[in-house]
ZAMARGU-4260 file (C-alpha; in steps of 0.2 Angstrom, whole numbers, plus 5000, padded with zeros to 4 digits):
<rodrens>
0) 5000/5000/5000 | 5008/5016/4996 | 5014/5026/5008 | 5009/5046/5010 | 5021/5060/5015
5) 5014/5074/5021 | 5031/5082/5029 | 5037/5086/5011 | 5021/5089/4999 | 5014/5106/4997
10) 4995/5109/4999 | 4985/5104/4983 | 4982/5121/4977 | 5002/5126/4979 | 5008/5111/4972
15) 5022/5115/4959 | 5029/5104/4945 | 5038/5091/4946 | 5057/5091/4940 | 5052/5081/4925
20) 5039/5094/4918 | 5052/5108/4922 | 5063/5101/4911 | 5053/5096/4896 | 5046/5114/4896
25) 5063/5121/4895 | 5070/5110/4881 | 5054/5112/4870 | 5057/5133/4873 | 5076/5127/4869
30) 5069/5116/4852 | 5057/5130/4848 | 5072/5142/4849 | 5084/5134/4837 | 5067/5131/4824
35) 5066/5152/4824 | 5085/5154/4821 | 5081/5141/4808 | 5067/5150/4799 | 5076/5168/4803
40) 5091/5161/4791 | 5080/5157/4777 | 5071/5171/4778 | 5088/5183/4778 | 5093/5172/4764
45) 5074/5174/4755 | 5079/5193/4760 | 5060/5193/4764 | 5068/5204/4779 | 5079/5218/4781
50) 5098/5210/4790 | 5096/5222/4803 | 5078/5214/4809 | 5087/5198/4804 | 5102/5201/4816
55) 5093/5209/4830 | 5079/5194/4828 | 5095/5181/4831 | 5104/5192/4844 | 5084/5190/4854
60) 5085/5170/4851 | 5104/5168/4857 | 5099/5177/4873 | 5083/5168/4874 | 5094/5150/4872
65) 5108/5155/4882 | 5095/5160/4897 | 5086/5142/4895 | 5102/5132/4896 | 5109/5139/4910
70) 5088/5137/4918 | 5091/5117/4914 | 5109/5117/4921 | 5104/5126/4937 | 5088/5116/4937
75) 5099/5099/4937 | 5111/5105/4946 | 5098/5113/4961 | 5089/5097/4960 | 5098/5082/4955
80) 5117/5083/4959 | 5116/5094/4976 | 5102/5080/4984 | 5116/5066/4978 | 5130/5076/4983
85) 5120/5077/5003 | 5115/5058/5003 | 5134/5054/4998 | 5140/5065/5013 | 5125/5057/5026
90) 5131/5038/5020 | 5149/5042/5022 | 5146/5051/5042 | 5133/5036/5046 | 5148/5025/5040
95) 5160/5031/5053 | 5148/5033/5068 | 5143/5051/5065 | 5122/5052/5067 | 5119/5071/5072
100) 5123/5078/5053 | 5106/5076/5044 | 5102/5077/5026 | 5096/5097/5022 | 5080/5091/5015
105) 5070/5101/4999 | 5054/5110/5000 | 5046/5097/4986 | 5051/5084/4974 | 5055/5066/4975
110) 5073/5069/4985 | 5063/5078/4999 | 5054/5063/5003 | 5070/5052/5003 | 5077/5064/5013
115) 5064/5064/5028 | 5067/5044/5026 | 5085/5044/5027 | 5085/5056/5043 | 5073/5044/5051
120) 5083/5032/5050 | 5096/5041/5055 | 5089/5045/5072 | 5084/5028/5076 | 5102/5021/5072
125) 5109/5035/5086 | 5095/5030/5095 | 5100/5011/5095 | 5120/5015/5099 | 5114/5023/5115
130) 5104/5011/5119 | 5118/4995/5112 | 5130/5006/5121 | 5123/5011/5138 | 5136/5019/5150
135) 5151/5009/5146 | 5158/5025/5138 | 5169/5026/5151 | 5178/5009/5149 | 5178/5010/5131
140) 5189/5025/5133 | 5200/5016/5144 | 5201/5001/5132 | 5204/5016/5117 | 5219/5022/5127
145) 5226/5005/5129 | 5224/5003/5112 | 5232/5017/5106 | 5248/5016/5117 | 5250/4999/5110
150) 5248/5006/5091 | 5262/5019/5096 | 5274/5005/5104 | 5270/4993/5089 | 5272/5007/5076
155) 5288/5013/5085 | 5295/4995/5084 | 5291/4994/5065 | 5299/5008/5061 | 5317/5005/5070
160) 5332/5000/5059 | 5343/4988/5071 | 5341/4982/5088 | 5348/4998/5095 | 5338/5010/5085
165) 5323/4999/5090 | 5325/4998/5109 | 5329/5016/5110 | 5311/5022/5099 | 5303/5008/5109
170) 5308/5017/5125 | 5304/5033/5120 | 5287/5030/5115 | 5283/5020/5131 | 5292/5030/5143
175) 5280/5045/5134 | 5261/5034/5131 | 5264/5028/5150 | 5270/5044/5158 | 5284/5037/5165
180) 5298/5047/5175 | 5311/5036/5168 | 5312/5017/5159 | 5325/5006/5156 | 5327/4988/5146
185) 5336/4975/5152 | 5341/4961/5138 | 5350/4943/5141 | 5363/4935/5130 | 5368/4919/5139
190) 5362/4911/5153 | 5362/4923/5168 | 5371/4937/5160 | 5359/4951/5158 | 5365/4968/5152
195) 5358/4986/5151 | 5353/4989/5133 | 5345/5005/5134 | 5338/5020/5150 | 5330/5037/5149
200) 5327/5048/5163 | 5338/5038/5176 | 5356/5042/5182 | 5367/5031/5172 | 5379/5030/5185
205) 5367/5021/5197 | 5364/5007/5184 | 5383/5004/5177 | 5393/4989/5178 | 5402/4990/5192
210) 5385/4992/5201 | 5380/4972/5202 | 5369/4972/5217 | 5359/4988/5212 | 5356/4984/5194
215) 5350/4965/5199 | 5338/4975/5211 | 5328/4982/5195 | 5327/4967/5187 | 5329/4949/5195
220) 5310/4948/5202 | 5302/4947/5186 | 5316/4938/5176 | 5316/4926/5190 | 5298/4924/5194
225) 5294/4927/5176 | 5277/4940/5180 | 5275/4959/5183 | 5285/4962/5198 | 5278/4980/5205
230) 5287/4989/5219 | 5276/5006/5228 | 5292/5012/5232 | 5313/5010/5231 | 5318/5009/5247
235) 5325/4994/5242 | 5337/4996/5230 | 5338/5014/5235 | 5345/5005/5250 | 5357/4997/5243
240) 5363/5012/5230 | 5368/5022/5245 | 5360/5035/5236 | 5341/5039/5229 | 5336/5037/5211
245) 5325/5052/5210 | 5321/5070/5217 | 5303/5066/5218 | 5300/5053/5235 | 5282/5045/5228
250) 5290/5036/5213 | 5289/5017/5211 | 5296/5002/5199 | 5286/4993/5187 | 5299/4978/5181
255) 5288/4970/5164 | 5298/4952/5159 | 5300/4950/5139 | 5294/4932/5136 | 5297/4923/5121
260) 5292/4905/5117 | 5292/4902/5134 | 5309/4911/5137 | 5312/4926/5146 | 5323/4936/5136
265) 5325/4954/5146 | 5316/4964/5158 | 5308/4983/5154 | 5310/4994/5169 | 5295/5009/5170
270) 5299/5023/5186 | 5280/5028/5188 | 5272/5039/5200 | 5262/5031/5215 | 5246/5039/5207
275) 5248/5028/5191 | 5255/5013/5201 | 5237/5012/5211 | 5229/5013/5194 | 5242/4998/5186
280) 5228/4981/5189 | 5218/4989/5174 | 5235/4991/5163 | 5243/4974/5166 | 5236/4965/5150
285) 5243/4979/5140 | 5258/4979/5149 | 5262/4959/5144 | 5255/4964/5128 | 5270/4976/5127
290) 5284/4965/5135 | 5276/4951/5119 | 5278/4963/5107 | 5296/4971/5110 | 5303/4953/5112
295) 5298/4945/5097 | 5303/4961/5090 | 5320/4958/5097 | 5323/4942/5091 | 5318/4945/5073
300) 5331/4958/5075 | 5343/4947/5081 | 5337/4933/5067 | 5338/4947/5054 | 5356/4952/5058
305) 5363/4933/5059 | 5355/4929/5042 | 5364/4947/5038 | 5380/4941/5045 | 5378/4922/5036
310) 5377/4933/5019 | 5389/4944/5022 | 5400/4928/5025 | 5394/4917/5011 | 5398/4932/4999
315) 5416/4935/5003 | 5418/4918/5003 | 5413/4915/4986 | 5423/4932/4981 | 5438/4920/4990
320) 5432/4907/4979 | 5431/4917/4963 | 5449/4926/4967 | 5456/4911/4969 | 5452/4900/4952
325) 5453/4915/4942 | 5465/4930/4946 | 5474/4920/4956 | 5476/4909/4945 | 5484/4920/4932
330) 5496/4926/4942 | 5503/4910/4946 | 5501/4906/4928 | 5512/4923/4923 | 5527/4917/4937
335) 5526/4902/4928 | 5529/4908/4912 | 5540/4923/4920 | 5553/4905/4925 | 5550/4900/4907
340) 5557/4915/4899 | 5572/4919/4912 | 5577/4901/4907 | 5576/4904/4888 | 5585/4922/4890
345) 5600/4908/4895 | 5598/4898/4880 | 5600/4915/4870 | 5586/4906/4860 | 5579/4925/4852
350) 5565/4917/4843 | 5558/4908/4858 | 5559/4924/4869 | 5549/4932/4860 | 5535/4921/4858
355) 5538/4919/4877 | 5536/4939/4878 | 5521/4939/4870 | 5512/4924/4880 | 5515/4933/4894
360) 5507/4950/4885 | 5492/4937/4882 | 5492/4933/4898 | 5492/4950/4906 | 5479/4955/4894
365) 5468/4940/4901 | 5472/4944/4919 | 5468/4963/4918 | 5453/4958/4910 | 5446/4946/4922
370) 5450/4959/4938 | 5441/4972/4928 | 5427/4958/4929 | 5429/4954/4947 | 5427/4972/4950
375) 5410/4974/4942 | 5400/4959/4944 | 5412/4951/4956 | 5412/4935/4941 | 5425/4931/4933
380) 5420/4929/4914 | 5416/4912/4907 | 5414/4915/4888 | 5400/4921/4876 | 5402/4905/4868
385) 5394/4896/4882 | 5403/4882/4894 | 5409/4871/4881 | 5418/4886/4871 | 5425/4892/4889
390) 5432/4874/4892 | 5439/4873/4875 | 5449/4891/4878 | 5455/4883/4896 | 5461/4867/4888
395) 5470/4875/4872 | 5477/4889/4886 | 5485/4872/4898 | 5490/4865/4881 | 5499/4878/4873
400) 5506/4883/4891 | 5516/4867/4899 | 5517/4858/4881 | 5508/4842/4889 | 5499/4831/4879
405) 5479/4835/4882 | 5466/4826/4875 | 5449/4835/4876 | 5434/4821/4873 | 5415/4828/4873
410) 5399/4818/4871 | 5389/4834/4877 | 5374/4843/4874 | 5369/4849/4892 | 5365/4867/4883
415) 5352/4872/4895 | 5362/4871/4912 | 5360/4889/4924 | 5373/4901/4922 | 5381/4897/4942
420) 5381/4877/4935 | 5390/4881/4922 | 5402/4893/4931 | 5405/4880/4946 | 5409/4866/4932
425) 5422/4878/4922 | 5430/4881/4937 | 5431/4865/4945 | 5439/4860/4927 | 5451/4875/4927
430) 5459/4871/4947 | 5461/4853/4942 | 5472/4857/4927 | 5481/4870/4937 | 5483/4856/4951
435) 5492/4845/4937 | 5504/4860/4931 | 5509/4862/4948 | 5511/4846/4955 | 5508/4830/4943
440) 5522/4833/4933 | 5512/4823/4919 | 5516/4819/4902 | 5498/4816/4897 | 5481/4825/4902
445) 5463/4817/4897 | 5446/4828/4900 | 5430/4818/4895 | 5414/4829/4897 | 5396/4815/4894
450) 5378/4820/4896 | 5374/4801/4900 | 5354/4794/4892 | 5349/4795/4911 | 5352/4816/4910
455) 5367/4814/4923 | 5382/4823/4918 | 5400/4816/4919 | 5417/4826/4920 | 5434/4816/4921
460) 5451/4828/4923 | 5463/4812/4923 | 5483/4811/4922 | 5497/4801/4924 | 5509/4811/4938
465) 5514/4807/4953 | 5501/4806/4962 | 5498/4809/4977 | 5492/4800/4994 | 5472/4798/4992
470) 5470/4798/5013 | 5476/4817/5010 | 5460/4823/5003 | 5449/4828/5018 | 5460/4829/5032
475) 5460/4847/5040 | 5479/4849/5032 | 5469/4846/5012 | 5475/4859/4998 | 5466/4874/4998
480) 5461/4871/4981 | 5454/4854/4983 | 5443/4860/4997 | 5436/4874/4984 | 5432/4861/4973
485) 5422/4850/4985 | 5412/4865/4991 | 5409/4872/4974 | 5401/4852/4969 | 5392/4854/4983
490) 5385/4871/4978 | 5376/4865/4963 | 5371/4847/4970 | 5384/4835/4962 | 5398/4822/4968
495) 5416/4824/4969 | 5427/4812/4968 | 5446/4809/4967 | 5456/4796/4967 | 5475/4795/4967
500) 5489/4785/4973 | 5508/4789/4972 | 5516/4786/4954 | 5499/4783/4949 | 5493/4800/4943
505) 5476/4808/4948 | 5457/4806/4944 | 5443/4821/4946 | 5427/4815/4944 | 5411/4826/4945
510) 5395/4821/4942 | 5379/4829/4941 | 5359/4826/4942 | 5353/4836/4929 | 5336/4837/4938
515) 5345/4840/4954 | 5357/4856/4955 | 5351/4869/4967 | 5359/4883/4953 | 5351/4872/4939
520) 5337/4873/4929 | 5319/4876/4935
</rodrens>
């Protein structure tokens, strides 16, 4: 059954036009407008009238069209978009609590009934949160303190960079939400060794080192006991001091433990006047609250800077690595060739000094190029001709080099291996050979690269040296360069092996899952 208004309508003899008729009469005047400048341009063209009727005539119609336009435009704008514009505003306070701002309602129209609705229900939702509400406003502004001082902590703690510059904005903010004279934290590092990590407001030289007894006074209760510990006053430690903390005599301690997992991890100290102590049973939630917060704060900062440290650690071990089996590596190759030379210079063998001279160029060429490298990408380069073409530039380099037979053998086609595979596998390849230059004093060198049917890879460095005793590899005295080639195996997920006797040359064998290196394909 329809519902009649009577707070909005006008009396029957008053009533006005609706919107809809307004604007229909407008926009016939505006149609009936453009049909007259119509007929006044045939006519002028016709010259059935003179052009100055003609012009005044259209001057009239403009004027009259202009004034009808901006009618519609005010009317839609007066009617339409101001209503809309007032609903929007009521919807977006009713949405955040705010019931006293009503909708301005119109003398007539459809918005003026909408509008009486909407206030209705305005006043029955304000009506119903008084009611819902009742007089807990006073501990629902309790509970919005709490609240915030616990925001202010947690934002304080988010924002820090580093333990230190977290407990000391953690401090600041609670020693200001909690209107404390003074605070301090207390955190552990090893079993009963707890030190001073930050204070505010409290004479440093009261809390120092040499100051056992009267810094175990602030904190031991609640590190021991594990729960709020509150003191009214500190004639306690004060006692033991010899001296007094504070000026002011109605100050008290507050000692919150920090637990986390079940482990107390340090202690926050809060001087707080007797005034706020008495009112402390209401702030104890938050207070635990708090000490959880900072601690696993703490110990993600802790976390954070191992794993930091570990990095720091794995990268300039891998620079180690990197300096090692490539600049290192050239350098010892350039001494090499350096005895080469000063022996030909004996023979007075021109021609072979000079080749000698420029090897060495060569090789200076290649050395600065590969510290230049290290310097920008802390790589050294493999080759733009992928691994196979690097391991062919290695093995003609060791050939041409030491004038040892080297055989280079390839069934291979592992094309699609990661960049770090590939760089681990060269140079693997490339501290074997200088292993035999330096030590096997081998006739005959055999590389055999196989990508087996199963998709494992197979790489055999093989002479017949010396030797060396086998039991060697792995003892804490192993050659440094043996150790970088087990950890770089490792790195990508594959097996090293190697096998030697004396006067029965050595074996280096890597193998390689190609499903299974960690630097490998995914």
């Amino acid at each position: 059954m329809p519902r009649s208004v009577t707070t909005s309508s006008a009396p029957a003899g008053l009533r006005k036009p609706t919107l809809r008729s307004r604007l229909l009469v407008r926009l016939a005047c505006i149609l009936l407008i453009l049909l007259l400048l119509g007929l006044v341009v045939l006519a002028g063209q016709g010259e059935s009238i003179t052009t100055g009727i003609r012009m005044l005539l259209t001057v009239l119609l403009l004027a009259g069209g202009t004034v009808l336009v901006y009618s519609v435009l005010s009317l839609v704008q007066r009617n339409l978009l101001d209503p809309l514009s007032s609903i929007r505003a009521w919807a977006r306070n009713i949405r955040e609590g705010i019931y006293t701002d009503p909708i301005p309602t119109p003398r007539y129209g459809a918005f003026a009934e909408l509008a009486d609705d909407l206030n209705s229900l305005g006043k029955k939702l304000q009506s119903f949160r008084k009611t819902r509400l009742g007089d807990n406003s006073g501990g629902q502004d309790a509970e919005q303190k709490s609240l915030q001082i616990l925001y202010d902590v947690v934002s304080s703690i988010n924002t820090a960079h580093g333990l230190d510059d977290l407990l000391n904005r953690f401090l600041f903010t609670l020693k200001r939400t909690t209107k404390a004279q003074a605070a301090a934290i207390w955190v552990t590092h090893l079993p009963n060794q707890v030190e001073l990590a930050t204070s505010s407001g409290i004479d440093a030289s009261l809390i120092q080192a040499d100051r056992p007894e009267t810094r175990r006074c602030l904190y031991e209760r609640a590190l021991t006991e594990g729960k709020i510990w509150v003191e009214k006053n500190l004639d306690k430690c004060e006692k033991i001091a010899g001296r007094t903390f504070f000026e002011k005599r109605n100050i008290g301690l507050v000692s919150i433990p920090m637990r986390h997992q079940g482990r107390i991890i340090g202690v926050i100290n809060l001087f707080l006047e007797s005034g706020l102590i008495e009112q402390l049973d209401s702030m104890k939630p938050l207070l635990t609250s708090i000490g959880h917060h900072l601690s696993v704060a703490i110990e993600r900062a802790r976390s954070n800077e191992q794993t930091h440290q570990h990095l720091i650690n794995d990268e300039r071990t891998r620079i180690a690595h990197e300096l090692h089996d490539s600049l290192a590596q050239s350098l010892a190759s350039l001494r090499y060739q350096v005895r080469v030379l000063d022996e030909t210079l004996h023979q007075g063998d021109e021609s072979t000094t000079w080749q000698q001279l420029e090897r060495i160029e060569n090789s200076l060429d290649e050395a600065n190029t590969e510290l230049r490298e290290l310097i920008a990408n802390f790589r050294a380069p493999v080759s733009n001709r992928s691994l196979i073409g690097a391991i062919e530039q290695t093995f003609n380099h060791f050939r041409s080099e030491t004038r040892i037979k080297t055989y280079l053998q390839k069934e291979w086609t592992g094309d699609d291996l990661s960049k770090d595979v590939e760089i681990q596998i060269l140079r693997i390849i490339q501290e074997a050979l200088w292993n035999i230059r330096k030590h096997s004093q081998a006739k005959a060198v055999r590389i055999m690269l196989r990508h087996r049917f199963n998709d494992n890879y197979h790489i055999l460095i093989e002479d017949d040296g010396v030797g060396f005793d086998g039991k060697v590899y792995g003892s804490p005295g192993e050659h440094v360069g043996l150790s970088i080639m087990r950890e770089r195996a490792l790195r990508i997920g594959g097996r090293l092996r190697v096998d030697s006797e004396p006067g029965e040359g050595t074996r280096v064998v890597l193998e390689l899952d190609e499903t299974k290196p960690k630097g490998g394909k995914t």
